[in-house]
ROSE-4610 file (N, C-alpha, C; in Angstrom, 1 decimal, always signed):
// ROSE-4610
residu = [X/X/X/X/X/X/X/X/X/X/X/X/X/X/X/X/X/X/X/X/X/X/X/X/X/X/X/X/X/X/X/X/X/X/X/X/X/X/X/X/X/X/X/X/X/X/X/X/X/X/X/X/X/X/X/X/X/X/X/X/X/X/X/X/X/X/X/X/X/X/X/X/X/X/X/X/X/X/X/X/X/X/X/X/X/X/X/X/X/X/X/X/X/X/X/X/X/X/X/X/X/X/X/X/X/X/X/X/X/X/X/X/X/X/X/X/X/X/X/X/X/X/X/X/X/X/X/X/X/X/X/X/X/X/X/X/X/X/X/X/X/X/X/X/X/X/X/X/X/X/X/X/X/X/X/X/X/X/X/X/X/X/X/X/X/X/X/X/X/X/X/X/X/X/X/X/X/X/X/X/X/X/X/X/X/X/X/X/X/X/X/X/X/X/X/X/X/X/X/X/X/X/X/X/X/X/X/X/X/X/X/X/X/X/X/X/X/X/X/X/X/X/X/X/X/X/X/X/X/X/X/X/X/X/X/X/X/X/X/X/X/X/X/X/X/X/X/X/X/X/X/X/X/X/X/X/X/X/X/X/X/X/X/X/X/X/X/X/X/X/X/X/X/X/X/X/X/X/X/X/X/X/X/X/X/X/X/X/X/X/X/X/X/X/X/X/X/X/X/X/X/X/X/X/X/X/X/X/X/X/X/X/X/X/X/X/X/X/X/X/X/X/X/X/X/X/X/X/X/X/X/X/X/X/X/X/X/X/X/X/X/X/X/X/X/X/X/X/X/X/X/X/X/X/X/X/X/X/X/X/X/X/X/X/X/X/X/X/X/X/X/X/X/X/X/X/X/X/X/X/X/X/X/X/X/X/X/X/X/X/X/X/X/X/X/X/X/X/X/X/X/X/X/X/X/X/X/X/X/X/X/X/X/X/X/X/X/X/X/X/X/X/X/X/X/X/X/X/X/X/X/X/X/X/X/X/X/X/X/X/X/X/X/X/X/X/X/X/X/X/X/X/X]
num = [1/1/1/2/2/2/3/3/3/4/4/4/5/5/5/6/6/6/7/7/7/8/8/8/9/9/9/10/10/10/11/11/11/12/12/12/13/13/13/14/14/14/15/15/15/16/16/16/17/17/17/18/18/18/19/19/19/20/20/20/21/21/21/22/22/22/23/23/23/24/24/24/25/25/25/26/26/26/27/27/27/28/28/28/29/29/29/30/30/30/31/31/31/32/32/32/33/33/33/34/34/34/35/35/35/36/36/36/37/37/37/38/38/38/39/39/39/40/40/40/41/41/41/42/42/42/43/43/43/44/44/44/45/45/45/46/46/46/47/47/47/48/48/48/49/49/49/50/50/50/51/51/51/52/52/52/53/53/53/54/54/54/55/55/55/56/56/56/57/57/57/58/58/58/59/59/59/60/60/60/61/61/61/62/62/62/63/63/63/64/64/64/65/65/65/66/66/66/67/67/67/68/68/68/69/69/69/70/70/70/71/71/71/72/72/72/73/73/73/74/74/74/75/75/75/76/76/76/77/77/77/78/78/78/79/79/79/80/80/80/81/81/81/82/82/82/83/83/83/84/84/84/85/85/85/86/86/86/87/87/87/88/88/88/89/89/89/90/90/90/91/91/91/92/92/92/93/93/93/94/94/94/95/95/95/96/96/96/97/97/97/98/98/98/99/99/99/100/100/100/101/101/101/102/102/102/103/103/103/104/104/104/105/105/105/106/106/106/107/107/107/108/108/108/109/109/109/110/110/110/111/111/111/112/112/112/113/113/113/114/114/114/115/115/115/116/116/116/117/117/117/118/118/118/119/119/119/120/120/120/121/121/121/122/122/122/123/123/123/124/124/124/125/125/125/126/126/126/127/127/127/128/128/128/129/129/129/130/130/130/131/131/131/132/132/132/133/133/133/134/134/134/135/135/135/136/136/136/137/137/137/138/138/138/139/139/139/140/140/140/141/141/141/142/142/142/143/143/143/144/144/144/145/145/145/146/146/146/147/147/147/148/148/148/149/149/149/150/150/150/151/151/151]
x = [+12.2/+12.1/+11.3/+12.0/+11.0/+10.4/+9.1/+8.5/+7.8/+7.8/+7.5/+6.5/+5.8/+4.9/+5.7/+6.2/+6.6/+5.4/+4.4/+3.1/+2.4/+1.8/+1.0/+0.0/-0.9/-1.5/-1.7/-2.2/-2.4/-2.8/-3.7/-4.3/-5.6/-4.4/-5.7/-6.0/-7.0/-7.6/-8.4/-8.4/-8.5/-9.2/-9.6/-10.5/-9.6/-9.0/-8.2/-6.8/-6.7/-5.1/-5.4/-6.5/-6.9/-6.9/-5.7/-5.3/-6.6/-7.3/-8.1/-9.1/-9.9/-10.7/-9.6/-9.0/-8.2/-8.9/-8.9/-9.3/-8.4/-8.2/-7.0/-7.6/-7.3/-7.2/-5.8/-5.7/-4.2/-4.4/-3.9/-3.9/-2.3/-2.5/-0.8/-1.7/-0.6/-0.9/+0.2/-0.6/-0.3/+1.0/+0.8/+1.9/+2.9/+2.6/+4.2/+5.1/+4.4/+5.1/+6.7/+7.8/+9.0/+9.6/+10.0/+11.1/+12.2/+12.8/+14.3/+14.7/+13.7/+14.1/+12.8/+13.3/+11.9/+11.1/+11.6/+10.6/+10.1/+10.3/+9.5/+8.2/+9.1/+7.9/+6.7/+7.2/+5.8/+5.8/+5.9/+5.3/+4.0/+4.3/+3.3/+2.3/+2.5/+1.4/+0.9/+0.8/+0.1/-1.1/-2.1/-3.3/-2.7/-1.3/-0.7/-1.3/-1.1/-1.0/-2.1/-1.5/-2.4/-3.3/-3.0/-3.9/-4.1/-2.6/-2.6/-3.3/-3.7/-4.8/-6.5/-6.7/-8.1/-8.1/-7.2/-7.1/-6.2/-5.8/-5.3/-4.3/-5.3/-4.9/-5.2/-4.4/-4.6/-4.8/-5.9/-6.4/-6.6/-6.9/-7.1/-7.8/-8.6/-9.8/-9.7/-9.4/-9.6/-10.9/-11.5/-12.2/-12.3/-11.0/-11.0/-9.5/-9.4/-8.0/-8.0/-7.7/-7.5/-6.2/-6.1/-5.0/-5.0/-4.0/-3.8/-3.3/-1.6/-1.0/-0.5/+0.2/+1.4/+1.5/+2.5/+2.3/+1.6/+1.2/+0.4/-1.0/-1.2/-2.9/-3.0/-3.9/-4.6/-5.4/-4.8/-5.7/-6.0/-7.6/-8.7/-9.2/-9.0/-9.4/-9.9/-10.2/-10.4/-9.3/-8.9/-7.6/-8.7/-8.1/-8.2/-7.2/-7.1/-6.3/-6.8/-6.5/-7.2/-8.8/-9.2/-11.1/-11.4/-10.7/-11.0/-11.1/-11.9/-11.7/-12.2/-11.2/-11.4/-10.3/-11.6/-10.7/-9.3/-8.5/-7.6/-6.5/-6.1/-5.9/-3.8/-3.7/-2.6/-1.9/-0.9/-0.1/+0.4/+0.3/+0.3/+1.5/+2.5/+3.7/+3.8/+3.4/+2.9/+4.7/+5.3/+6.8/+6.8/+5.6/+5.7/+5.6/+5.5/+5.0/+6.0/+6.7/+7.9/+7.6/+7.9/+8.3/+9.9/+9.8/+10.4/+11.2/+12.7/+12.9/+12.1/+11.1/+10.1/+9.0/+8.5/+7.7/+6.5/+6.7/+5.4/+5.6/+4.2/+4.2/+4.1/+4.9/+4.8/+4.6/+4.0/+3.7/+4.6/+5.1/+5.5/+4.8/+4.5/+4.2/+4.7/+4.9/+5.0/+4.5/+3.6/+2.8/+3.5/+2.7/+3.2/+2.0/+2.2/+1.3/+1.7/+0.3/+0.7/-0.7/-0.8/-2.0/-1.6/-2.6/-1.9/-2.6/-1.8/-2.2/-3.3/-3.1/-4.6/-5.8/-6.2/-7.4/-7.9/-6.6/-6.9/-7.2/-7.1/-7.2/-5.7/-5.0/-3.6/-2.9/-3.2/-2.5/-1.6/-1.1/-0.2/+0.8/+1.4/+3.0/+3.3/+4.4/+5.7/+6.3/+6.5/+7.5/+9.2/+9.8/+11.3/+11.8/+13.5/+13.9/+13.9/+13.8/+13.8/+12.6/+11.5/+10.1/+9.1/+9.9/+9.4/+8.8/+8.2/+7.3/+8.5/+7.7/+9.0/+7.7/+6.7/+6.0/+5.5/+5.6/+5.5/+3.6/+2.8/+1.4/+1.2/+2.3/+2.0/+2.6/+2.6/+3.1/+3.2/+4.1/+4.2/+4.2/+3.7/+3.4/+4.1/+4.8/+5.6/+5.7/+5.5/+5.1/+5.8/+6.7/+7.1/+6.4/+5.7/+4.9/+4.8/+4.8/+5.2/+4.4/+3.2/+2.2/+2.5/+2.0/+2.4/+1.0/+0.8/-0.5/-0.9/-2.0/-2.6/-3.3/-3.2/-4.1/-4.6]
y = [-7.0/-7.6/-6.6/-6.4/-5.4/-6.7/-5.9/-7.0/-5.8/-6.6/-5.7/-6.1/-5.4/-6.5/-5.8/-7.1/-6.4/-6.3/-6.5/-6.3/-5.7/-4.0/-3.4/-2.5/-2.0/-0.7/+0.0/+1.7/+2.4/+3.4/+4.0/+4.9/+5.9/+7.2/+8.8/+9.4/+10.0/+11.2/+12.5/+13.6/+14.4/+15.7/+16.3/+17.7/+18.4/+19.4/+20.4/+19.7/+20.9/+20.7/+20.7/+20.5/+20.5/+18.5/+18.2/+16.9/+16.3/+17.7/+17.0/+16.0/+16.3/+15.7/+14.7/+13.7/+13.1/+11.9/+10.6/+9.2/+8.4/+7.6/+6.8/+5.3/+4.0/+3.0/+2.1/+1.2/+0.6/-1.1/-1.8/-3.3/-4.0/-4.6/-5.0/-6.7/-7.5/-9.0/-9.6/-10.5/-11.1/-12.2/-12.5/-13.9/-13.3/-11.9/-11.0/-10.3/-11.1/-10.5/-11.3/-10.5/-10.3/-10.0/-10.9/-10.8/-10.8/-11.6/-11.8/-13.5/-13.6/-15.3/-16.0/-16.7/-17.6/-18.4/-19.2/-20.1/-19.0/-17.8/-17.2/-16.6/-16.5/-15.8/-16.7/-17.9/-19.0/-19.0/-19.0/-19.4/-18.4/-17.0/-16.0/-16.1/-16.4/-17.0/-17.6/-18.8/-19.8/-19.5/-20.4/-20.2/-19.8/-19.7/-19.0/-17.8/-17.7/-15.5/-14.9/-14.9/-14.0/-14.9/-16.3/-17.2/-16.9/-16.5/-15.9/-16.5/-17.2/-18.3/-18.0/-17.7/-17.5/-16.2/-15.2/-13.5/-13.3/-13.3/-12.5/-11.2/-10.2/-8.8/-8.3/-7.7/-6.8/-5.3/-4.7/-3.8/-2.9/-1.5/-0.1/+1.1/+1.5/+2.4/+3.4/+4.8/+6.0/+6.1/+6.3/+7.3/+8.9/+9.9/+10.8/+11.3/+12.3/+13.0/+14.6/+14.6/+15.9/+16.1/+17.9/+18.7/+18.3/+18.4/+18.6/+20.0/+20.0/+21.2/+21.2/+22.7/+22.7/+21.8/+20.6/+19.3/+18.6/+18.2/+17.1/+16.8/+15.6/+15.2/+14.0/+13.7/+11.9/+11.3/+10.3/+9.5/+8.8/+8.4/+7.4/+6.5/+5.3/+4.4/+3.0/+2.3/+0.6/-0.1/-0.9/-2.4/-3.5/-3.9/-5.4/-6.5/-7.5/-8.5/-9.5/-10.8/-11.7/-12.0/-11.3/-11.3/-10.6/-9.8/-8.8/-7.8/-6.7/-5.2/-4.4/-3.5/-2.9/-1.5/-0.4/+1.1/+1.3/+1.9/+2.1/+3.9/+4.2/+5.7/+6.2/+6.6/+6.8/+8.4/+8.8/+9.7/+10.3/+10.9/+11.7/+12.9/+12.6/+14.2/+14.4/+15.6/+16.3/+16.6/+16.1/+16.5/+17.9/+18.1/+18.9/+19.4/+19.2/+19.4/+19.6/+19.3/+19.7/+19.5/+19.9/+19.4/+18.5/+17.1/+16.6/+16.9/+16.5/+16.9/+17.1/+16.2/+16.1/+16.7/+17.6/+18.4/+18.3/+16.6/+16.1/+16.7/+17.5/+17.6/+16.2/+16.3/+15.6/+15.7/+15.1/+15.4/+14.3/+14.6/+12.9/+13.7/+12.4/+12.2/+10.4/+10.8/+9.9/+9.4/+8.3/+7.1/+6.7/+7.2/+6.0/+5.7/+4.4/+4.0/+2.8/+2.2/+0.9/+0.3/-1.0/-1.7/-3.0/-3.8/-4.8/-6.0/-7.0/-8.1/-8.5/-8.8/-9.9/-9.1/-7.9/-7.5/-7.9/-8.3/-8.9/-10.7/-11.3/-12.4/-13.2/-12.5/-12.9/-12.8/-14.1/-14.8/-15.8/-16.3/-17.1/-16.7/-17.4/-17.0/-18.3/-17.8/-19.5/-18.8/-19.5/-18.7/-19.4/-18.2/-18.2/-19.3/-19.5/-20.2/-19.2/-18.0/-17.3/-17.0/-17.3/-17.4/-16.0/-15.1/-14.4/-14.6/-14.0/-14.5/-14.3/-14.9/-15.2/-13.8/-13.8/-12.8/-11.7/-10.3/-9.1/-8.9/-8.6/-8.2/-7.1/-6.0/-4.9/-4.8/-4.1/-4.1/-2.4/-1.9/-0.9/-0.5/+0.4/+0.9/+2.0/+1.6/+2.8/+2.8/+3.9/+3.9/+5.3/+5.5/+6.7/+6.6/+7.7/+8.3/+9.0/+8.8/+10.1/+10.2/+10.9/+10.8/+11.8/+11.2/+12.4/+12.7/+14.1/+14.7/+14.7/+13.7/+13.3/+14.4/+14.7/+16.0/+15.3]
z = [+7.8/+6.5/+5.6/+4.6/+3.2/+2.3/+2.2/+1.2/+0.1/-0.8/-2.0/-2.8/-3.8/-5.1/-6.2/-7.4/-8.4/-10.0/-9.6/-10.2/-9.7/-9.9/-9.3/-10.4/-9.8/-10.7/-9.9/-9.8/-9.4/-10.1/-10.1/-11.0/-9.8/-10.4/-9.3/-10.2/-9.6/-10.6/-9.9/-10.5/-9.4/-10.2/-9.8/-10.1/-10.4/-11.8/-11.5/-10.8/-9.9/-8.8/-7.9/-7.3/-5.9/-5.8/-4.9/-4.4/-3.6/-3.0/-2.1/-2.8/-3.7/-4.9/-5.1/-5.1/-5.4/-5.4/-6.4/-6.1/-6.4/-5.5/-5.7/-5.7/-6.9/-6.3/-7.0/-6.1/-5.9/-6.0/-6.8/-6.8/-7.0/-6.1/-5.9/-6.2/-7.7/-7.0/-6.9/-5.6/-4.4/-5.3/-5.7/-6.8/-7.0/-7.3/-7.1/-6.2/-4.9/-3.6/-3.7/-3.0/-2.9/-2.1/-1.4/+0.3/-0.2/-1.4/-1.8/-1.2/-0.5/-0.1/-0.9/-2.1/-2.7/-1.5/-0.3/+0.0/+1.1/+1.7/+2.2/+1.3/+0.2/-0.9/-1.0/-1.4/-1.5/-0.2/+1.1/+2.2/+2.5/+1.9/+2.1/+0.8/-0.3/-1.6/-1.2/+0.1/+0.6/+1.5/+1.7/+2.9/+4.3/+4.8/+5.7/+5.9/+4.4/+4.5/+3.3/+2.1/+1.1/+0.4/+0.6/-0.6/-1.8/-2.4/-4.2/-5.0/-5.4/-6.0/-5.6/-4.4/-4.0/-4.3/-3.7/-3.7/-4.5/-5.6/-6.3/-6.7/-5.5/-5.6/-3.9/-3.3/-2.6/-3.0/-2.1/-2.9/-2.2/-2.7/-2.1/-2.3/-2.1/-2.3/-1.9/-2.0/-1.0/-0.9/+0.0/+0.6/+0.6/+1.0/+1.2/+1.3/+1.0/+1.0/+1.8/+2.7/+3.7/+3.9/+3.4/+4.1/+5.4/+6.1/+7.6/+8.3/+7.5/+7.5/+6.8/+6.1/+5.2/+3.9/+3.8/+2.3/+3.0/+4.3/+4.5/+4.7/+4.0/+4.1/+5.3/+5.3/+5.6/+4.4/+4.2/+3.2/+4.0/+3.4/+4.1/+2.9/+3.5/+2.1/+2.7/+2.2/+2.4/+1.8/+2.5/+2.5/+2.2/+1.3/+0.8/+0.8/+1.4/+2.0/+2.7/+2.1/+1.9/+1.7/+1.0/+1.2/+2.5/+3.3/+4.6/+4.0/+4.2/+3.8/+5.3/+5.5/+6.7/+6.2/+6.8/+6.6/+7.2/+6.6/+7.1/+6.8/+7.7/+7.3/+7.2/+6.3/+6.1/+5.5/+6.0/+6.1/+4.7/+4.5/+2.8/+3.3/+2.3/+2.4/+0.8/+0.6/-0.7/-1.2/-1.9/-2.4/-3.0/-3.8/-4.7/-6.4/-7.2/-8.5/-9.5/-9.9/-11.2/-12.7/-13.6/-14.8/-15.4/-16.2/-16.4/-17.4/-17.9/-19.1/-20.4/-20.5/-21.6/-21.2/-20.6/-20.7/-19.8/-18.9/-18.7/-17.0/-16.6/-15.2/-14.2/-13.2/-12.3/-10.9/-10.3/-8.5/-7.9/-6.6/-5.7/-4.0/-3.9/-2.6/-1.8/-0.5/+0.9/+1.5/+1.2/+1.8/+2.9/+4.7/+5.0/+6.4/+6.8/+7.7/+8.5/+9.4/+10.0/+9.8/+9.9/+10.2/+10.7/+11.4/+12.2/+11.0/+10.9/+10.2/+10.5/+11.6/+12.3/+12.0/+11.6/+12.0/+10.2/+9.5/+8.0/+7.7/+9.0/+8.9/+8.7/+8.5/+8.7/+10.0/+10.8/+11.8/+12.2/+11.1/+11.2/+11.9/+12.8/+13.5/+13.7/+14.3/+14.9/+16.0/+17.1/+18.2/+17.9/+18.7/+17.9/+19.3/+18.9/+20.1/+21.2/+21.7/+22.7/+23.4/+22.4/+23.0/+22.4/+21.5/+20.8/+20.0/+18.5/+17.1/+15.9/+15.3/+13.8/+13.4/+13.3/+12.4/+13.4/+13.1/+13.8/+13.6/+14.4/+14.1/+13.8/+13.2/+12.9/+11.6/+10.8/+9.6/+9.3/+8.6/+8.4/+6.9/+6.2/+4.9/+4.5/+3.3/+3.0/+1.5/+0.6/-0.6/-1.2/-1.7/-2.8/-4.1/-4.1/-5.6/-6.2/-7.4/-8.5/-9.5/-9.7/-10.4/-11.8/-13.5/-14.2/-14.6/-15.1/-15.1/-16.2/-16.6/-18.0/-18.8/-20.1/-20.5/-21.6]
């Protein structure tokens, strides 16, 4: 299942061109989450899962941004989800830097990660008829971005 938020912010900022200086924070809210099936969508707005009413925003903080090799970093930041905040470290692929038809520089990079629900307070499951879970305890993060360079 893809889930999405169609309300977010995100806003970096960085020293010069050096990515490593980079600060990233990120708010996704929760009331705009999106499976494509409405009563899943409210099933996860509910005290089940995100509590959109109590929590509002899932949220994201870097910490730190390291080269590794070549385009890639590690970003290090804090997760926010449901009132839990716990570090969490994710995979950075540097695309590269272009100019747009209008003049405006641009960067894209490749977010991608895992984190397990439960360690967010999000435990709800149901077992299936074969005795497996309707909800997976791992979750995987995947984010395409394309930042333009403010002057």
């Amino acid at each position: 299942m893809t889930v999405s938020f169609q309300k977010f912010d995100v806003n970096a900022a960085t020293d010069g061109d050096d990515f490593c200086t980079t600060k990233i924070n990120f708010d996704a809210e929760t009331a705009s989450i999106s499976t494509g099936a409405e009563q899943r969508d409210n099933h996860l707005k509910s005290a089940d899962f995100f509590e959109a009413e109590t929590y509002p925003a899932i949220s994201f903080t870097s910490t730190s941004l390291d080269k590794t090799e070549g385009c890639d970093y590690l970003l290090k930041g804090d997760l926010s989800m449901p009132g839990v905040v716990k570090p969490i470290l994710l995979n950075v692929e540097f695309g590269g830097i272009a100019k747009d038809l209008y003049g405006n520089t641009k960067a894209g990079f490749t977010l991608s990660g895992k984190i397990n629900r439960k360690d967010f307070g999000l435990t709800w499951s149901a077992p299936t008829e074969t005795g497996g879970l309707l909800v997976s305890e791992e979750v995987k993060i995947h984010a395409e971005i394309q930042l333009t360079k403010q002057v």
